[in-house]
Backbone as CSV, one residue per row, in Angstrom:
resi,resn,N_x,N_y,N_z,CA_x,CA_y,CA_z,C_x,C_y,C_z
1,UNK,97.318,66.289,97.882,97.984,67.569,98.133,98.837,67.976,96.931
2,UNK,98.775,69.215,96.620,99.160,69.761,95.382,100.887,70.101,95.880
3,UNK,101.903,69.693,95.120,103.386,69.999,95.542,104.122,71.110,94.496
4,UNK,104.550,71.872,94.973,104.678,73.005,94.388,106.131,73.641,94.423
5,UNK,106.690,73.797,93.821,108.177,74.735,93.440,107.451,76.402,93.591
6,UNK,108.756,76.919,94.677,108.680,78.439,94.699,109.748,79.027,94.099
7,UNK,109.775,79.431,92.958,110.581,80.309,91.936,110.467,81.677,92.276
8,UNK,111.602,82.329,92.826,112.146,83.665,93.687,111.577,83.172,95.107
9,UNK,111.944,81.932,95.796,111.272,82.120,96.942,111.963,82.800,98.217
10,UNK,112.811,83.816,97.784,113.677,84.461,98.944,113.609,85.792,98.572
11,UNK,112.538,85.988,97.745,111.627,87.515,97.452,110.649,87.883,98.490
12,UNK,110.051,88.930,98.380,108.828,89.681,99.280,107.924,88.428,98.623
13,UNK,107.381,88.674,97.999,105.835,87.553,97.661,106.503,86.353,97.669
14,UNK,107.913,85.586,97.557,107.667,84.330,97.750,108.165,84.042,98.874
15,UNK,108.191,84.736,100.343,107.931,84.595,101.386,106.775,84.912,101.824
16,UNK,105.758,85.516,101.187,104.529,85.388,101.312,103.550,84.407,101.073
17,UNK,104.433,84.203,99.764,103.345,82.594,99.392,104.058,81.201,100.259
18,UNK,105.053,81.626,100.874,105.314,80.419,101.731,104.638,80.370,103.194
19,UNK,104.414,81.462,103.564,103.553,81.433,104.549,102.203,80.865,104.833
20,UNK,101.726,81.722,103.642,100.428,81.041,103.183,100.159,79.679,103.260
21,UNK,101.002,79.178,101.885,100.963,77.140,102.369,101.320,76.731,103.708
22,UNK,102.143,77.363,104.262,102.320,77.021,105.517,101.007,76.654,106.429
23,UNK,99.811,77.307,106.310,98.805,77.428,106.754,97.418,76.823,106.152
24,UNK,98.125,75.966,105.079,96.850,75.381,103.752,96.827,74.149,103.511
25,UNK,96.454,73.229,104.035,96.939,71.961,104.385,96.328,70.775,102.343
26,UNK,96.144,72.193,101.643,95.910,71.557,100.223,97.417,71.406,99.225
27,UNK,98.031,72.612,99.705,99.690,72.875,98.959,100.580,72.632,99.708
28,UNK,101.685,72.070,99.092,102.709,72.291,100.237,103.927,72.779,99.093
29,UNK,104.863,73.748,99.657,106.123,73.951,98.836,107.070,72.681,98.940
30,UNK,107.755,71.702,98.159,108.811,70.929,98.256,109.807,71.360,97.687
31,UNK,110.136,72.699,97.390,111.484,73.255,96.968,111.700,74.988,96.139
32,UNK,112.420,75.007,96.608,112.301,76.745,96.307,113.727,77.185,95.461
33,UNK,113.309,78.123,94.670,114.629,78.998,93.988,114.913,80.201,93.959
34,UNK,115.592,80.030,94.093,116.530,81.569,95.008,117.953,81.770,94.662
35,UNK,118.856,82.962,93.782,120.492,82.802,93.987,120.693,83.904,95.716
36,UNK,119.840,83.981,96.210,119.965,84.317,97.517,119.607,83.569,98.049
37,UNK,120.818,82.982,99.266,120.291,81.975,100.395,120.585,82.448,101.670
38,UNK,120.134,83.411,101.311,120.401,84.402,103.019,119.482,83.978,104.197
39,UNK,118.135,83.164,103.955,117.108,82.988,104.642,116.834,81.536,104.603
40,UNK,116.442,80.810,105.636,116.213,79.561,106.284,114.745,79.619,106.017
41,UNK,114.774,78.208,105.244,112.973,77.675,104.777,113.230,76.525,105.128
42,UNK,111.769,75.858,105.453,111.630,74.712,106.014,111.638,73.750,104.383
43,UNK,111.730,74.235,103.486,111.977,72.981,101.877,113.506,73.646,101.772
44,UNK,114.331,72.805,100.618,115.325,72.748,99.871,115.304,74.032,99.160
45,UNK,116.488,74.766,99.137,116.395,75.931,97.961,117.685,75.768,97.159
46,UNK,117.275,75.908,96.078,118.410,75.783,94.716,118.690,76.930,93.857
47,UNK,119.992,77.316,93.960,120.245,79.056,93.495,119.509,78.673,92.009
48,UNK,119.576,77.631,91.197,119.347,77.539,89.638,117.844,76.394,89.957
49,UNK,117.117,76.676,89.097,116.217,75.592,88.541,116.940,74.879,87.903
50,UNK,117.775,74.559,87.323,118.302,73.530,86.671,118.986,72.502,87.688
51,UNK,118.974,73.159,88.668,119.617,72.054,89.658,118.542,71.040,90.544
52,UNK,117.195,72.053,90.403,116.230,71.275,91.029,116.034,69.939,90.256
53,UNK,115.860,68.792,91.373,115.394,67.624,91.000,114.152,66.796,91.934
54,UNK,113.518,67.997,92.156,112.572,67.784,93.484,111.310,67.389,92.317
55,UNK,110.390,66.200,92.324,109.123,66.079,92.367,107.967,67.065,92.792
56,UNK,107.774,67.497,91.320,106.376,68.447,91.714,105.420,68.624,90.723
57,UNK,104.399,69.303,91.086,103.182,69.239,90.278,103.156,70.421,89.630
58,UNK,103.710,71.761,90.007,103.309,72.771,89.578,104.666,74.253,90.285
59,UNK,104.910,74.578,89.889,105.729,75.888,89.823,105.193,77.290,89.821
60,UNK,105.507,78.104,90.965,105.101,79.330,90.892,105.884,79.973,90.599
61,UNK,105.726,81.306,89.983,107.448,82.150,89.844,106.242,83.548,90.147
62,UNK,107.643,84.066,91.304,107.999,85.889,91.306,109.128,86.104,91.191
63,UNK,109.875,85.896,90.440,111.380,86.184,90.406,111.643,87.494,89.653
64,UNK,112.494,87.248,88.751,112.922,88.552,88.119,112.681,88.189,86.402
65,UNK,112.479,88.884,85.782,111.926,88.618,84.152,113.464,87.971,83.561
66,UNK,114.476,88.227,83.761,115.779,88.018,83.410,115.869,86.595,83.849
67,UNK,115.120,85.854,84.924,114.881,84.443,85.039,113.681,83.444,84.130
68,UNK,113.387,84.115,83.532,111.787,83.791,82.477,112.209,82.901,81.792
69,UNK,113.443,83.282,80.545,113.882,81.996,80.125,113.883,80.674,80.414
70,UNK,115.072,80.124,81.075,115.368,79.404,81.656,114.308,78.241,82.464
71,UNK,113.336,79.583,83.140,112.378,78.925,83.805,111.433,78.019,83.103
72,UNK,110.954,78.857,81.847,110.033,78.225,80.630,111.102,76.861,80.167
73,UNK,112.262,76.953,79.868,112.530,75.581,79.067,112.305,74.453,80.061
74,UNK,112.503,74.757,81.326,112.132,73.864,82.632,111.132,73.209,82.578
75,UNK,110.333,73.775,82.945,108.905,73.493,82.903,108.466,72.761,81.421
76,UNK,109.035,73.235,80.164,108.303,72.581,79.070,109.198,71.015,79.286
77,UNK,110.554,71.200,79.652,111.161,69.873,79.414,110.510,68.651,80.441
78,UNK,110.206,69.212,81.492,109.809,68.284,82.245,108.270,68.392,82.579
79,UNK,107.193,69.004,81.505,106.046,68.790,81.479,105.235,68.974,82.531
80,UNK,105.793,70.139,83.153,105.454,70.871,84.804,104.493,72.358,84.511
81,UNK,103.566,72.394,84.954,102.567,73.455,85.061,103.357,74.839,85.561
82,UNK,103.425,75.776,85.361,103.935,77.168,85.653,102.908,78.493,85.942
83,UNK,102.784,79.119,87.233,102.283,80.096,87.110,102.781,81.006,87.279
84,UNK,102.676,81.569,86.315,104.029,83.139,85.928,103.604,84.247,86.199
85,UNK,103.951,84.968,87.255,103.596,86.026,87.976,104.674,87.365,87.666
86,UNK,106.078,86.995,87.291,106.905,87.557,87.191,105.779,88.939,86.128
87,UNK,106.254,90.399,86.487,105.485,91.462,85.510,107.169,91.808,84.513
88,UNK,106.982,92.753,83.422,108.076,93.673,82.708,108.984,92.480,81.657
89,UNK,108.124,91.520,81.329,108.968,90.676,80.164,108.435,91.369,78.580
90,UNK,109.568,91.411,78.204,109.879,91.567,76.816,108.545,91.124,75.988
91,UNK,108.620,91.934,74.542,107.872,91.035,73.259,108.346,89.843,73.090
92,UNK,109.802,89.722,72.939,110.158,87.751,72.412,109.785,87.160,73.992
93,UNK,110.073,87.688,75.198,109.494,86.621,75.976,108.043,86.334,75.983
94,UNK,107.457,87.244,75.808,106.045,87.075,76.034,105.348,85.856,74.608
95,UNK,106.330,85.940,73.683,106.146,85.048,72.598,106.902,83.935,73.158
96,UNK,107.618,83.743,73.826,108.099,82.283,74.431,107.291,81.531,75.169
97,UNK,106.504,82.428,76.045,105.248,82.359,77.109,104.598,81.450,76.247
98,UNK,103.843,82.421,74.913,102.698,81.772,74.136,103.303,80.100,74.006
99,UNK,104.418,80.258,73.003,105.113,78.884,72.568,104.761,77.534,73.976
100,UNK,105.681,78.210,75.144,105.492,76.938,76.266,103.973,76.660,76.317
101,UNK,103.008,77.464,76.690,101.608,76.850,76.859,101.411,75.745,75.160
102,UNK,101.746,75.620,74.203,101.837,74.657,73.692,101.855,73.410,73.862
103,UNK,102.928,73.203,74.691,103.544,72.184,75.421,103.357,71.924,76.760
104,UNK,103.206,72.816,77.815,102.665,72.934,79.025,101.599,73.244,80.040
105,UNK,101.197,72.481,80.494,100.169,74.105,81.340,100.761,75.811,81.396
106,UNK,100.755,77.094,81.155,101.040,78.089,81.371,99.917,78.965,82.143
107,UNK,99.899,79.618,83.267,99.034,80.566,83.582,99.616,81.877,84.090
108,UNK,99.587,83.158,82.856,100.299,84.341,82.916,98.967,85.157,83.655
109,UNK,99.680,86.123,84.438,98.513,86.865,84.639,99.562,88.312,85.088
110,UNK,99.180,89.453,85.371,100.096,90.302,85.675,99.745,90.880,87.044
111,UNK,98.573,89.981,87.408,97.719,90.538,89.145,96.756,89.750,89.220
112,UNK,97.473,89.169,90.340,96.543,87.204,91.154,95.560,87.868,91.778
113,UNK,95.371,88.950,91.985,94.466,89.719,93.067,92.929,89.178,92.204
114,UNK,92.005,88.735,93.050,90.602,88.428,93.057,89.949,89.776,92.325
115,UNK,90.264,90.667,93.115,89.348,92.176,92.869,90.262,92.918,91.733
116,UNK,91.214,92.722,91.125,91.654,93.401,90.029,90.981,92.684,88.856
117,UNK,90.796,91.298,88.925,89.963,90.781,87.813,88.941,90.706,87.582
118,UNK,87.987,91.131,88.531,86.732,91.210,88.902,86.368,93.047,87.682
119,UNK,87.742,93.518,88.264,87.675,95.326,87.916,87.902,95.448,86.613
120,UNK,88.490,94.118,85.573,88.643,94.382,84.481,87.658,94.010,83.521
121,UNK,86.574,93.443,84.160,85.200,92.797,83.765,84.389,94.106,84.082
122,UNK,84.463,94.840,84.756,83.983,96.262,85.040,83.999,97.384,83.783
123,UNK,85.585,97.234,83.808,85.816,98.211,82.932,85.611,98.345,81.173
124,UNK,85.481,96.936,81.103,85.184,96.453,79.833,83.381,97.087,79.414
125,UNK,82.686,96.468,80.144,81.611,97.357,80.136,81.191,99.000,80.232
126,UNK,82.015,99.620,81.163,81.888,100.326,81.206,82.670,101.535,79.475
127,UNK,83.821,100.817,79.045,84.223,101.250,77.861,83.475,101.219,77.035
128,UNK,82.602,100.383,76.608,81.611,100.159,75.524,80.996,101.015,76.023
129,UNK,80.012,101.610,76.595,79.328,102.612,76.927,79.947,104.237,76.517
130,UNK,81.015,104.474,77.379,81.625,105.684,77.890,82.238,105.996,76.398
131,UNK,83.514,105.404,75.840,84.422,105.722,74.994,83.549,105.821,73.577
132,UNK,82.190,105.715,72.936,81.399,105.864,71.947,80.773,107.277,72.165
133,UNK,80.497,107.545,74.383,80.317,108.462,74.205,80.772,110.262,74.421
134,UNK,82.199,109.867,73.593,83.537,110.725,73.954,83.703,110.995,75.066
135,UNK,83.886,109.995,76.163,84.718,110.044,77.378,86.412,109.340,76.752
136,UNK,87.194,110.217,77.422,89.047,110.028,77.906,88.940,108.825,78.717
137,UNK,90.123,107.923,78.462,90.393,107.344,79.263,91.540,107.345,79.537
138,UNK,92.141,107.391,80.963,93.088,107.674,81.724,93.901,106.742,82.712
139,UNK,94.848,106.027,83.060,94.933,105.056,83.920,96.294,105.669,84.862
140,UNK,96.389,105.710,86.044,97.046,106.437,87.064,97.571,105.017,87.644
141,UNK,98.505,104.616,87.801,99.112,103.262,88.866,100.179,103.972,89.730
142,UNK,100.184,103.127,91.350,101.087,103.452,92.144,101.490,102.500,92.990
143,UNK,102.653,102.710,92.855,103.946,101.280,93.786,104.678,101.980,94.235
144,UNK,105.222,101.118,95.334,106.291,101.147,96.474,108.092,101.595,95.391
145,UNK,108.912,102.162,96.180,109.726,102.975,95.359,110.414,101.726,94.666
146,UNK,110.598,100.476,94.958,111.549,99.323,94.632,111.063,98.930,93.298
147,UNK,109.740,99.073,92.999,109.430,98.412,92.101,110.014,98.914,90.686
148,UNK,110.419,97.703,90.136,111.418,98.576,88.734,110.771,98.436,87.669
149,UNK,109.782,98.191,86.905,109.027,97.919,85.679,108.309,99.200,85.580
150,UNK,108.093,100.152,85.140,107.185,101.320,85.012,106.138,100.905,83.045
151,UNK,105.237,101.111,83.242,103.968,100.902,83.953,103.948,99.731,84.346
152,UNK,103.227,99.312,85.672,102.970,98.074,86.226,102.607,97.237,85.345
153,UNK,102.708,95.765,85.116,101.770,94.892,84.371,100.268,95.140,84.201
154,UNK,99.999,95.477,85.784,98.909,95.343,86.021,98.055,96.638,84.845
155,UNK,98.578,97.830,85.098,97.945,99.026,84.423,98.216,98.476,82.720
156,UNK,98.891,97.807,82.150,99.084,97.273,80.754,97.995,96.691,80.943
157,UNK,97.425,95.355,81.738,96.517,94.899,81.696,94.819,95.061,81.010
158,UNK,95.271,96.206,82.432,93.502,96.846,82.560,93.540,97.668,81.208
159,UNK,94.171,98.392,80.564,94.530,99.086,79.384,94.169,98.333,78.228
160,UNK,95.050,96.871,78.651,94.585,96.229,77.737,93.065,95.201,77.663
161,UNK,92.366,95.308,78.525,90.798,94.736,78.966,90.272,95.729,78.223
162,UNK,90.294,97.223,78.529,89.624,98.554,77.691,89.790,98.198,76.569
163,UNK,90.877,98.013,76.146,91.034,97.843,74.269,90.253,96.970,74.199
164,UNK,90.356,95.578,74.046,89.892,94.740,73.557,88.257,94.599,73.639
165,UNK,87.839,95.407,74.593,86.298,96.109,74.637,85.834,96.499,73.390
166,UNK,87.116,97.564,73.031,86.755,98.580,72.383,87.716,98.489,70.933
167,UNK,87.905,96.739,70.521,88.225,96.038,69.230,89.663,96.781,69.243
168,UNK,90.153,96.966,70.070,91.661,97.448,70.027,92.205,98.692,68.552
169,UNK,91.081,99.629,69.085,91.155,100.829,68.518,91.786,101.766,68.797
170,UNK,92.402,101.888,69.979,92.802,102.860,70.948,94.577,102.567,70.915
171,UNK,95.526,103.715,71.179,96.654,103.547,71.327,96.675,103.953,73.176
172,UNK,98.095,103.965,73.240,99.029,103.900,74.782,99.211,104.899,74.579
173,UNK,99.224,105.888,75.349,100.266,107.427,75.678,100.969,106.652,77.260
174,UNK,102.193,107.160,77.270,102.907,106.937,78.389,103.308,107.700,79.286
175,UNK,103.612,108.886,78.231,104.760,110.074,78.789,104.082,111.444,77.913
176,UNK,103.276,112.407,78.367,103.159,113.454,77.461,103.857,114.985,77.597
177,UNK,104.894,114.559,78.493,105.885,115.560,78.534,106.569,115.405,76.614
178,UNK,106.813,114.456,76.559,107.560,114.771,75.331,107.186,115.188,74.067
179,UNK,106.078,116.005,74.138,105.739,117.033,73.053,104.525,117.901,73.100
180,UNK,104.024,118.530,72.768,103.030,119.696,73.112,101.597,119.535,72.322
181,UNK,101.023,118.798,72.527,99.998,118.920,71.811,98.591,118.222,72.632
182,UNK,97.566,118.277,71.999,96.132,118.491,72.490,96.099,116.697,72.380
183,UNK,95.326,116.118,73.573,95.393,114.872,73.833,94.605,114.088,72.320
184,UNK,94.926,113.560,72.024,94.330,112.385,70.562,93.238,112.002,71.340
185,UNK,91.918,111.480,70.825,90.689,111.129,70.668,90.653,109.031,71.016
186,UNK,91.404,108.658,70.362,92.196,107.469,70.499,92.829,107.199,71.194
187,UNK,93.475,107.693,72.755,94.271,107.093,73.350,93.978,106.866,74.938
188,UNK,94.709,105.636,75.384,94.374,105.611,76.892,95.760,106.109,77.529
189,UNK,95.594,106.801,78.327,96.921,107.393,78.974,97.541,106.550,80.279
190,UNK,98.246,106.574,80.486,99.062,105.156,81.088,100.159,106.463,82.158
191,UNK,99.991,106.519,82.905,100.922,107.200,84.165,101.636,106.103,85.216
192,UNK,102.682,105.925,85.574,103.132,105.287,86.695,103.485,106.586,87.777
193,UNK,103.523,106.393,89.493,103.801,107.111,90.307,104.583,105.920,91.318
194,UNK,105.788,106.531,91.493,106.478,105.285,92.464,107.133,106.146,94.164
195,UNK,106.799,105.515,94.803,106.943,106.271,96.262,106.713,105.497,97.571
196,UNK,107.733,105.383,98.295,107.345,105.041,99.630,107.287,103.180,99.780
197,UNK,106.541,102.917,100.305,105.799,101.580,100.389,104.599,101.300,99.804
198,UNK,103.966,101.845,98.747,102.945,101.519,98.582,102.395,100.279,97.890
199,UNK,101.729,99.647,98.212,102.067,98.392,98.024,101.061,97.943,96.437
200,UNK,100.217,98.708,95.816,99.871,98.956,94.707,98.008,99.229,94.477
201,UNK,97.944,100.754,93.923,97.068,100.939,93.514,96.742,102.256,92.060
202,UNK,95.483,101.125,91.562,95.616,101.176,90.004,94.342,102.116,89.791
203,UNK,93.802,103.686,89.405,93.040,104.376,89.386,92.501,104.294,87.415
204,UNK,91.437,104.236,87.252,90.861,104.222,86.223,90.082,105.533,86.252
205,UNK,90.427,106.386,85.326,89.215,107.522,85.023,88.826,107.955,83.401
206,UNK,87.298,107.681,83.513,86.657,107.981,82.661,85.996,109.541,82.724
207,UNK,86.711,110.489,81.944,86.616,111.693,81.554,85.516,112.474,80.456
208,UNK,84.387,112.790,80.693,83.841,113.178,80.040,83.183,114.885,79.821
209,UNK,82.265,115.218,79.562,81.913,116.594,79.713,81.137,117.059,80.767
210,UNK,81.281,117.076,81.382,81.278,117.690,82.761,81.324,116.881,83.630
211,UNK,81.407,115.808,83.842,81.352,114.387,84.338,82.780,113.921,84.742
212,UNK,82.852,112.658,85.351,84.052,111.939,85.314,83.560,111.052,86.625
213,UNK,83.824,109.747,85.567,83.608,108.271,86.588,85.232,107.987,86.961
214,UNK,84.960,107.480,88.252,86.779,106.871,88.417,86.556,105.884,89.336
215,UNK,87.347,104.538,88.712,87.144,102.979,89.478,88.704,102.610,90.251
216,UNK,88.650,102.729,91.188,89.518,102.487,91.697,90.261,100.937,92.497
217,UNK,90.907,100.476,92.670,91.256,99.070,93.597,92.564,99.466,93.993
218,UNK,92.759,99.543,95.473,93.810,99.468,96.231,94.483,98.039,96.783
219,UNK,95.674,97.444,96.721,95.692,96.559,97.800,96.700,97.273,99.051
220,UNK,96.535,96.506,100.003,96.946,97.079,101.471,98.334,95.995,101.533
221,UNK,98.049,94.567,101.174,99.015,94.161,101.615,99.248,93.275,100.303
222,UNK,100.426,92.587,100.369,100.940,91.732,99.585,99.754,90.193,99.186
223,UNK,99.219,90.197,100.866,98.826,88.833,101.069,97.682,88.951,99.799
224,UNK,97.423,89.457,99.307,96.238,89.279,98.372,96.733,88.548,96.981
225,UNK,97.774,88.853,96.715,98.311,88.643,94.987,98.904,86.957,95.805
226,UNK,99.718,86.617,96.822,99.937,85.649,97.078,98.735,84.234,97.382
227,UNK,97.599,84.484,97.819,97.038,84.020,98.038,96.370,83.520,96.344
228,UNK,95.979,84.820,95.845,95.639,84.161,94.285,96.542,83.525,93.405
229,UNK,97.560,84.009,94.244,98.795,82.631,93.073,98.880,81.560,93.579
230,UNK,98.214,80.986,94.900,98.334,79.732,95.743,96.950,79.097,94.748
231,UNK,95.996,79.830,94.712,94.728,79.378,94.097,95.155,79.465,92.567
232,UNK,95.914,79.573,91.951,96.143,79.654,90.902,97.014,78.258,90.515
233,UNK,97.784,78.008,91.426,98.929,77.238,91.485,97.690,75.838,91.664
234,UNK,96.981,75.577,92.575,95.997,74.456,92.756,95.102,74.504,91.444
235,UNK,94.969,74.952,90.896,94.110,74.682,89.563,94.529,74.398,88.377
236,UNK,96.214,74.856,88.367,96.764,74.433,87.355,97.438,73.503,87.341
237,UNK,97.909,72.809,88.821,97.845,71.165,88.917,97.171,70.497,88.164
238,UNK,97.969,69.144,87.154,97.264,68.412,86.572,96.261,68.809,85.369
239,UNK,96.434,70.289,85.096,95.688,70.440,83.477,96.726,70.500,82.447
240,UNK,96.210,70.137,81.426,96.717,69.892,79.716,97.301,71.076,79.804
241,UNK,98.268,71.008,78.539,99.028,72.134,78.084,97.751,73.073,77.435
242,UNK,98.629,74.565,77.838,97.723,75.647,77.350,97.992,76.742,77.515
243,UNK,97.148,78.201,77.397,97.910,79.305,77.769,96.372,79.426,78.854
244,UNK,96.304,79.873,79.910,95.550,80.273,81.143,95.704,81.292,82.503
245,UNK,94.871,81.820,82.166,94.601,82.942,83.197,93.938,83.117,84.127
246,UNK,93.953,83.974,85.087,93.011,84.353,86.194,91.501,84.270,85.771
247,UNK,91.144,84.648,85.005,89.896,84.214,84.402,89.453,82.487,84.270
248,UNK,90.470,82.086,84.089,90.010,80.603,83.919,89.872,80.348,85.825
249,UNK,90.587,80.704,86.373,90.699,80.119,88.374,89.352,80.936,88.264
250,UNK,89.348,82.283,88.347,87.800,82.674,89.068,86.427,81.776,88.433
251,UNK,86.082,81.167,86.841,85.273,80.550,86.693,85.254,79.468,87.505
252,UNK,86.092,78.624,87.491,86.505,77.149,88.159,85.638,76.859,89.671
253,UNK,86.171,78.187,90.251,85.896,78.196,91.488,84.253,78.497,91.666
């Protein structure tokens, strides 16, 4: 049985992913982190990782990016696998990221969801095709009003699957309120929309002359991104230091 640290486990998803193990007789949580202890779990919760001294194989985090630090020297000091779910970290963190997989197992991903990675293997193909033959590309994302990172990880992602299709030729537009001019030939446009509960969906449209393809993936509930970080968390039990992604769990499996 795979033993596992829940990093933010007194968040929305890491009461989700505790449920989950609750019900998975392969994982079990033996300790959780939280500086909120407003809520009763059946493991130990420790406002700091540094206070944890619980035996484990592997670490999940949804916490907050402002916990990223800390979390990484953890994990490298004590040679503990991490799957980093946290979205909206910095350039130097994301270069700290690289550094720990050096030394650790690391598996970053910005959406555990099965069918968002499936969609970025989609879109990759479909760019090589479309964007040679002057189709726009456009990316529309939408979350629940709480969420504070604008654009989602996830829409950086898929943005960034298109580029690298397409030898990372293409720039980001974010915002085209801030100046007046005719869209560039080169760019993927990146929109966030935040409202309500929605619990996240990421619209892809390929714009062409008289045409227009659009790939869409909704999720309904949380349980989807939790469940792929449980399967994420079991695979990165017990592997070598490295940097690893959702791509590496969907081959595996």
């Amino acid at each position: 049985m795979v033993k596992m640290i829940m990093h933010g486990c007194n968040g929305r998803m890491g009461q989700v992913i505790s449920s989950i193990c609750q019900e998975d007789s392969d994982i079990q949580i033996v300790a959780g982190i939280d500086p909120y202890d407003g809520i009763e779990n059946s493991y130990p919760v420790f406002q700091r990782i540094e206070d944890c001294k619980v035996e484990a194989d592997v670490v999940v985090d949804f916490a907050a990016a402002s916990a990223v630090d800390s979390l990484l020297k953890y994990c490298v000091q004590h040679q503990l696998p991490v799957v980093l779910c946290t979205t909206g970290l910095s350039e130097e963190q994301n270069r700290k990221v690289e550094e720990a997989g050096r030394k650790t197992a690391v598996l970053k991903s910005a959406n555990m969801s099965l069918g968002v990675n499936v969609l970025m293997e989609l879109l990759q193909k479909a760019a090589r095709i479309l964007a040679p033959a002057g189709f726009d590309m456009e990316i529309v994302e939408k979350h629940h009003n709480q969420k504070v990172d604008a654009p989602s990880g996830t829409a950086l992602a898929l943005a960034d699957s298109i580029n690298e299709a397409l030898e990372n030729a293409y720039q980001y537009k974010y915002d085209r309120t801030q100046e007046r001019k005719k869209r560039e030939k080169n760019e993927i446009g990146i929109q966030a929309v935040r409202g309500g509960s929605i619990v996240g969906e990421h619209e892809v449209i390929f714009a062409g002359l008289d045409e227009v393809i659009e790939i869409r993936h909704t999720a309904y509930s949380k349980g989807i991104f939790g469940k792929g970080a449980v399967e994420a968390a079991k695979f990165l039990a017990g592997k070598p230091a490295g940097n690893y992604d959702m791509k590496d769990v969907i081959e595996a499996g």
